[in-house]
N, C-alpha and C positions, 0 to 999 in steps of 0.2 A: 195300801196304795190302790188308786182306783184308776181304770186303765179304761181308754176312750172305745168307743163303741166299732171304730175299723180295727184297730190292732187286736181286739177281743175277738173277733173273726177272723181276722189275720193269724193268730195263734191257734186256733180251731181249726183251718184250715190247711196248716203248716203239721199239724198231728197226724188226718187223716192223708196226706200227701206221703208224708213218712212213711205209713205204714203202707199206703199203695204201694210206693216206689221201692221198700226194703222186702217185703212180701215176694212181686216179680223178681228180684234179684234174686233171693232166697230161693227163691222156684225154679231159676235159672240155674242157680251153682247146683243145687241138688243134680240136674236133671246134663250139667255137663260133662260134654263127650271129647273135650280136646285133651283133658290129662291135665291139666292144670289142679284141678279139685280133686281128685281121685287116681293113685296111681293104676299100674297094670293089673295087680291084684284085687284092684275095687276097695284098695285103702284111700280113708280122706288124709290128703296131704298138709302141708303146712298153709299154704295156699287158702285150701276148704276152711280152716280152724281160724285162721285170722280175718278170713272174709263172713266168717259167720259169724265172730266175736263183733266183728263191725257194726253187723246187723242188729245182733241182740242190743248193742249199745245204741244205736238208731232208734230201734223201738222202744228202748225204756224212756230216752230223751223226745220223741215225738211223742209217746204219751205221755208224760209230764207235761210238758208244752199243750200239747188240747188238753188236757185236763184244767188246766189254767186258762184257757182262751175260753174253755166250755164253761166253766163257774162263772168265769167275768160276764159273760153272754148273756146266762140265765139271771145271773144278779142285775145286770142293766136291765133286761124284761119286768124283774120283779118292782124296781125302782121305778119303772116310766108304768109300769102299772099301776104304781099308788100314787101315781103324781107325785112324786119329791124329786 
């Protein structure tokens, strides 16, 4: 399947968004102080584990995703560089 030159950017661009946007999250949950993440004793709670499950799952599916927008990308360069 050969995928048009916006959506091959669009998928590129939808990767590194992921991982911006799941990174600060990540960075957040670590780093919070309301008790939601980490009970009194500085255990991670149920809370912590399912929202960090989230995330690891975000970042495998945003890198799939650019890795796929990133091939298509490069293969469109290499195409329009040989003129075909």
């Amino acid at each position: 399947m050969k995928l048009n030159r916006t959506l091959s950017w669009f998928l590129l661009a939808f990767g590194v968004w992921s991982w911006f946007i799941w990174i600060t999250f990540v960075k957040n949950l670590v780093a919070d102080g309301s008790g939601l993440a980490f009970d009194d004793a500085g255990d991670p709670t149920a809370y912590f584990w399912v929202h960090l499950l989230l995330a690891v799952t975000s970042f495998l599916l945003g890198t799939g995703i650019g890795v796929i927008g990133f091939r298509s990308v490069r293969a469109l360069r290499r195409e329009s560089a040989t003129g075909a």
